[in-house]
N, CA, C and O atoms as a GROMACS GRO file, in nm:
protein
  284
    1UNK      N    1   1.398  -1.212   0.590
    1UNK     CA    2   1.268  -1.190   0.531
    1UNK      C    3   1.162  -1.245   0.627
    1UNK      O    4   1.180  -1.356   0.676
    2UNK      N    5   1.063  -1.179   0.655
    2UNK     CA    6   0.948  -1.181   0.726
    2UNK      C    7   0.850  -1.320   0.639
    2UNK      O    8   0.823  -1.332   0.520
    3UNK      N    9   0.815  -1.410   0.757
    3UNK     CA   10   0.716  -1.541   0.669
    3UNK      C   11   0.600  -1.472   0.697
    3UNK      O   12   0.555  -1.424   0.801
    4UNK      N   13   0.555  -1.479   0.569
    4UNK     CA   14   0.379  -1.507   0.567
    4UNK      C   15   0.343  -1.583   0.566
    4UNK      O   16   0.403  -1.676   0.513
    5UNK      N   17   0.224  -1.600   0.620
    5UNK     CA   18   0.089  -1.680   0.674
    5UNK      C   19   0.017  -1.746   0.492
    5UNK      O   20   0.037  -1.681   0.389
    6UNK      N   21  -0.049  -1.856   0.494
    6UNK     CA   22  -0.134  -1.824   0.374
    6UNK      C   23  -0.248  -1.735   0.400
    6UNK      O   24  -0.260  -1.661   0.303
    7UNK      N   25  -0.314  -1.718   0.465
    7UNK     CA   26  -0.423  -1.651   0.515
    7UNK      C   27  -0.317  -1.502   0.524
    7UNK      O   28  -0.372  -1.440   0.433
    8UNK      N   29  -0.266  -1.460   0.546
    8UNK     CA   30  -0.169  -1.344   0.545
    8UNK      C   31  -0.201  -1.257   0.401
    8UNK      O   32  -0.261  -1.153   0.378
    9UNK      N   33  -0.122  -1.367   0.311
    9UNK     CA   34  -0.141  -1.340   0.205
    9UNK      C   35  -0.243  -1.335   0.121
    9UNK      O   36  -0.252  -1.261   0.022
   10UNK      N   37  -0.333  -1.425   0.165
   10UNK     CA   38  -0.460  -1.446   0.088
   10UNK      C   39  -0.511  -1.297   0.158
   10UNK      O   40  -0.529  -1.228   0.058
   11UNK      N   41  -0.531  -1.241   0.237
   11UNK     CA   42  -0.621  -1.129   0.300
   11UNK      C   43  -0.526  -1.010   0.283
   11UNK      O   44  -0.554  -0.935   0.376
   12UNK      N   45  -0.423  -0.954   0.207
   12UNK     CA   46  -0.368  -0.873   0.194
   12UNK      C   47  -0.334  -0.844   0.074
   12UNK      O   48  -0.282  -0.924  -0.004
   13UNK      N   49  -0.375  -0.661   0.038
   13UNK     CA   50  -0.417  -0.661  -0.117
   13UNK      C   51  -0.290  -0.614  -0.169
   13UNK      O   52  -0.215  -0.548  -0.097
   14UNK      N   53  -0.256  -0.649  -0.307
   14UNK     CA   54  -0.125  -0.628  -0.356
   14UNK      C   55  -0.005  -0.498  -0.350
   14UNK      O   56   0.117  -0.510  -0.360
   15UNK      N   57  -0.069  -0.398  -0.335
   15UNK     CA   58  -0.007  -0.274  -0.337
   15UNK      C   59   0.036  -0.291  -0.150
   15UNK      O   60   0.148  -0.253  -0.114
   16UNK      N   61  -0.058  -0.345  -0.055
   16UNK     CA   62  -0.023  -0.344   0.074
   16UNK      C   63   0.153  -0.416   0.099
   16UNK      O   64   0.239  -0.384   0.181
   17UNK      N   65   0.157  -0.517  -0.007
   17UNK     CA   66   0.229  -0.590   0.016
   17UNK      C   67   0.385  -0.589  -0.024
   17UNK      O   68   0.486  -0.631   0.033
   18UNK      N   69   0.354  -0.504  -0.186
   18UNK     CA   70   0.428  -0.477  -0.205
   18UNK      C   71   0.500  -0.366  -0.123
   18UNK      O   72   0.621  -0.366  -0.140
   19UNK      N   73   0.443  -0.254  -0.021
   19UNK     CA   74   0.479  -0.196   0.044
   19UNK      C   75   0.525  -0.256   0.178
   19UNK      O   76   0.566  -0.169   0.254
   20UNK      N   77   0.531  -0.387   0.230
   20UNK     CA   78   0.558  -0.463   0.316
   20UNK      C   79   0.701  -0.511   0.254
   20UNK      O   80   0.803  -0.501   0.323
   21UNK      N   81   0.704  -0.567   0.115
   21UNK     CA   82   0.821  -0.641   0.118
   21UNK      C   83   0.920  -0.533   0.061
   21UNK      O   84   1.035  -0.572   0.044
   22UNK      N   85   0.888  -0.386   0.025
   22UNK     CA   86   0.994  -0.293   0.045
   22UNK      C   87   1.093  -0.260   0.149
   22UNK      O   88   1.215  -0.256   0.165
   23UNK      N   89   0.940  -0.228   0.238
   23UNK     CA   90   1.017  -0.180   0.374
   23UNK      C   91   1.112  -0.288   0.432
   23UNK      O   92   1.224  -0.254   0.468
   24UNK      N   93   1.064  -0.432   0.442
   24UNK     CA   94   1.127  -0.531   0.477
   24UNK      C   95   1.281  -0.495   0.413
   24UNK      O   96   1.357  -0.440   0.493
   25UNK      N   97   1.332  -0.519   0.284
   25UNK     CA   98   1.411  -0.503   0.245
   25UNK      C   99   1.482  -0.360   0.307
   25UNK      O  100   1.598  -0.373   0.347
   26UNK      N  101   1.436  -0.263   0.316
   26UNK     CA  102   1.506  -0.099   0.354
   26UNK      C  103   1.550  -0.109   0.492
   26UNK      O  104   1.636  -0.037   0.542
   27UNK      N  105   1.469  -0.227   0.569
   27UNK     CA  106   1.475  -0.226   0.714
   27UNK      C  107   1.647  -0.293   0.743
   27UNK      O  108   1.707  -0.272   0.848
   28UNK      N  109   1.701  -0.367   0.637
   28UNK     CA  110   1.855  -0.410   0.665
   28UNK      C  111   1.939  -0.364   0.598
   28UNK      O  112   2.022  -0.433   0.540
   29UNK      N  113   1.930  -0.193   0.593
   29UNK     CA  114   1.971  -0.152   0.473
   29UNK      C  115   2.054  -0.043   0.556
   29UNK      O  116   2.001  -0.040   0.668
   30UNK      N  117   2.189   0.071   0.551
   30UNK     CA  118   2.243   0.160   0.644
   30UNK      C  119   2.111   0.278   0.560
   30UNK      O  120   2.102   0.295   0.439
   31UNK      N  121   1.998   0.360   0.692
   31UNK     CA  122   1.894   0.379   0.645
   31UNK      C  123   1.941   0.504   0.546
   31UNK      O  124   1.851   0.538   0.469
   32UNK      N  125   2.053   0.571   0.536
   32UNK     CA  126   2.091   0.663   0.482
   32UNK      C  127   2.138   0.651   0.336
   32UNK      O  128   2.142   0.751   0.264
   33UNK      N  129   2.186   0.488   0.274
   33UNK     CA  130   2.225   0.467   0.159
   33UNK      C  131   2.116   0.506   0.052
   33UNK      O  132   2.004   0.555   0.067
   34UNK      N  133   2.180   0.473  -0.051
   34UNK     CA  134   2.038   0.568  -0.186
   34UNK      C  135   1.979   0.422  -0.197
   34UNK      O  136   1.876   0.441  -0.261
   35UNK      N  137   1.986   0.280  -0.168
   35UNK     CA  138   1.895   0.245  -0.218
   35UNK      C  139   1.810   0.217  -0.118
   35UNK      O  140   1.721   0.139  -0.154
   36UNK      N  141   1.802   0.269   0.049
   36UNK     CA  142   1.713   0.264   0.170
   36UNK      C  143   1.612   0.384   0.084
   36UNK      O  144   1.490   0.384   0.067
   37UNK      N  145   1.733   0.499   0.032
   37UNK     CA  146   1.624   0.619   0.002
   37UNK      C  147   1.531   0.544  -0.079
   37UNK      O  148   1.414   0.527  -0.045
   38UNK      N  149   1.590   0.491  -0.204
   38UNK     CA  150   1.513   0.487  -0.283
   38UNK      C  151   1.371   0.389  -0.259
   38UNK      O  152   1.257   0.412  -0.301
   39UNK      N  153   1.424   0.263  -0.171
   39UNK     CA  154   1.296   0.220  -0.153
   39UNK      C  155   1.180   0.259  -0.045
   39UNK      O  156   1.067   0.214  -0.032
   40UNK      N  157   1.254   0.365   0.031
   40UNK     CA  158   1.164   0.488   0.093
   40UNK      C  159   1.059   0.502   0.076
   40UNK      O  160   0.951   0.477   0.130
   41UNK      N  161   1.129   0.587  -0.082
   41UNK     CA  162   1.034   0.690  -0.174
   41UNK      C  163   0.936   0.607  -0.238
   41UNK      O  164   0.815   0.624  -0.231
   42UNK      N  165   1.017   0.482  -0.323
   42UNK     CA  166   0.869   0.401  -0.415
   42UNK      C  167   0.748   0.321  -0.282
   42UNK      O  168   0.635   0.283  -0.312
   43UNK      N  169   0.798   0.312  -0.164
   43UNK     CA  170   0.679   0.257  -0.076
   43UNK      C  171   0.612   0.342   0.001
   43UNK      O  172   0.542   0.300   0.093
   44UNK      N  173   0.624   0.468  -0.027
   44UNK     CA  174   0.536   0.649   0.027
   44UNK      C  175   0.431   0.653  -0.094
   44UNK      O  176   0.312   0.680  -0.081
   45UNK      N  177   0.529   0.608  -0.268
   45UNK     CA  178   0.454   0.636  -0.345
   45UNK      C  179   0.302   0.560  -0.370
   45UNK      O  180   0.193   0.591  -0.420
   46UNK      N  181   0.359   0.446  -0.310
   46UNK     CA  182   0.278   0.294  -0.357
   46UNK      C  183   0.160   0.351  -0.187
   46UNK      O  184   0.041   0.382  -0.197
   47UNK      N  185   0.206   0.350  -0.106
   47UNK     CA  186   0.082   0.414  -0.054
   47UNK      C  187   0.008   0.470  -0.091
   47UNK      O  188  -0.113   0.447  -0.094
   48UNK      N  189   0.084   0.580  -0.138
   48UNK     CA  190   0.001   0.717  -0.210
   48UNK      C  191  -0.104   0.659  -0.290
   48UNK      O  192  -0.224   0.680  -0.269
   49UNK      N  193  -0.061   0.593  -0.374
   49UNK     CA  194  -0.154   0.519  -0.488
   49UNK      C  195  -0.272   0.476  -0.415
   49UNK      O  196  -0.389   0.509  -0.435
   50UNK      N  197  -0.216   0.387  -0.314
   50UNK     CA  198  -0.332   0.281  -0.246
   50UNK      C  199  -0.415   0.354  -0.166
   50UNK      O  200  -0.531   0.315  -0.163
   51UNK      N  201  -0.388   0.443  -0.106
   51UNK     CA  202  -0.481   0.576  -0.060
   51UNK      C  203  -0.560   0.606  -0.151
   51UNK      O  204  -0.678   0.575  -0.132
   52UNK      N  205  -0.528   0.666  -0.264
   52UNK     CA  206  -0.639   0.736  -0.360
   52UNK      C  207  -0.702   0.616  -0.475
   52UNK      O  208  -0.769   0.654  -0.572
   53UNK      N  209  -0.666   0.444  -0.447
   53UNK     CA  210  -0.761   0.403  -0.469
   53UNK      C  211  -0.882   0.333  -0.398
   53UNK      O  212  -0.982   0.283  -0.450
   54UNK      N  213  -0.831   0.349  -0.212
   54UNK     CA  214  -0.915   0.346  -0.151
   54UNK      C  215  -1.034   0.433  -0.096
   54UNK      O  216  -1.129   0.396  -0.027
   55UNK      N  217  -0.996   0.584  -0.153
   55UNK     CA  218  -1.078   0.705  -0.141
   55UNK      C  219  -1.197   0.652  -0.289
   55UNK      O  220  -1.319   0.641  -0.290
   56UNK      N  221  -1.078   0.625  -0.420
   56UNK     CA  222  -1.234   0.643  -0.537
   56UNK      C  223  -1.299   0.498  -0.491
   56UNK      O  224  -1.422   0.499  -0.504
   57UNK      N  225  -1.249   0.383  -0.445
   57UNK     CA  226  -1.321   0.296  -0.419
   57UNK      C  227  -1.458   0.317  -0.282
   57UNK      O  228  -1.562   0.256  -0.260
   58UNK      N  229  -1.396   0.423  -0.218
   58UNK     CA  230  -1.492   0.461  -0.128
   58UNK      C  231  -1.598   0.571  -0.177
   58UNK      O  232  -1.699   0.573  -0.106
   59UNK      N  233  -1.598   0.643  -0.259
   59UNK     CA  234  -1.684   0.708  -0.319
   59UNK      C  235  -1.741   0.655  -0.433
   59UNK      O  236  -1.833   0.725  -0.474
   60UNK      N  237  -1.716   0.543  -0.507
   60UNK     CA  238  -1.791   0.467  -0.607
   60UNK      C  239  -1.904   0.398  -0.459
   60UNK      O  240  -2.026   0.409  -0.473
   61UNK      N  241  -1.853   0.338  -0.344
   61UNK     CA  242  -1.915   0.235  -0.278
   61UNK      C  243  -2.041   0.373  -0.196
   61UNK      O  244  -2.157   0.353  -0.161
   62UNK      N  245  -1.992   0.452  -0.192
   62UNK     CA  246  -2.065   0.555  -0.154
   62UNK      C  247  -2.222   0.616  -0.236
   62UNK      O  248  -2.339   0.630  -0.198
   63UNK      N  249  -2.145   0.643  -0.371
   63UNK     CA  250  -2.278   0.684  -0.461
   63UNK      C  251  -2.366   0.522  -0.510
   63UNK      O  252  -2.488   0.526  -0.521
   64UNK      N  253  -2.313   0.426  -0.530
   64UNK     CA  254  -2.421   0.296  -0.492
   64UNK      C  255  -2.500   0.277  -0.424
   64UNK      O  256  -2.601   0.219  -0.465
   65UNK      N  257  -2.487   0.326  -0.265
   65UNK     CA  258  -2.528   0.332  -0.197
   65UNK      C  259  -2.635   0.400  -0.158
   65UNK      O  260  -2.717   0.370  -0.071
   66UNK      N  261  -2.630   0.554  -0.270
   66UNK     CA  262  -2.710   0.633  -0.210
   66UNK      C  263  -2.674   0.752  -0.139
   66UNK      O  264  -2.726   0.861  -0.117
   67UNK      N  265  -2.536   0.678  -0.104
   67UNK     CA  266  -2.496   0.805   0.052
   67UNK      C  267  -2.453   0.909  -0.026
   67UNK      O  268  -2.428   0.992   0.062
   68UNK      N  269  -2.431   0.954  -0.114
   68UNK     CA  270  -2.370   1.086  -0.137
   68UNK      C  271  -2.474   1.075  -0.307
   68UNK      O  272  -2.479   0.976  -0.380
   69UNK      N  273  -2.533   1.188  -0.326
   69UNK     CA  274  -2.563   1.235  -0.455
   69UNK      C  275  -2.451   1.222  -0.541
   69UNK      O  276  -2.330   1.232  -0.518
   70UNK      N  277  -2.542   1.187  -0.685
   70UNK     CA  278  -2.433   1.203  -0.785
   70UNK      C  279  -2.437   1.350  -0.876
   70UNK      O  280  -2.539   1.407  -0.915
   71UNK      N  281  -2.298   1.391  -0.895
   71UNK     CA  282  -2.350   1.552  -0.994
   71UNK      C  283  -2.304   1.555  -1.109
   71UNK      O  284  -2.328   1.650  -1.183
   0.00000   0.00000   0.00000
């Protein structure tokens, strides 16, 4: 297992991390077994998530702003 920093942790947001200590785990795993797949798939998903809450967080920070009209 990979050490974190406190500052590591303190500056890294939960969904990031949890996608850190997946892969960590998949990384000593034969990459072909179902549970490498499986933790694959839930840390593509957990991106996924963290993507589209960094898009609405960027378009809430956006129409605050001004920069984009609201309709």
């Amino acid at each position: 297992m990979d050490r974190w920093t406190q500052d590591e942790l303190n500056n890294t947001d939960n969904l990031l991390f949890a996608v850190s200590i997946l892969n960590e785990r998949r990384n000593k795993l034969n990459p072909y077994s179902p549970l490498a797949t499986k933790l694959a798939a839930a840390a593509r998903e957990i991106e996924e998530i963290r993507g589209a809450k960094l898009r609405f967080l960027s378009a809430i920070s956006r129409q605050e702003t001004g920069g984009e009209e609201k309709r």
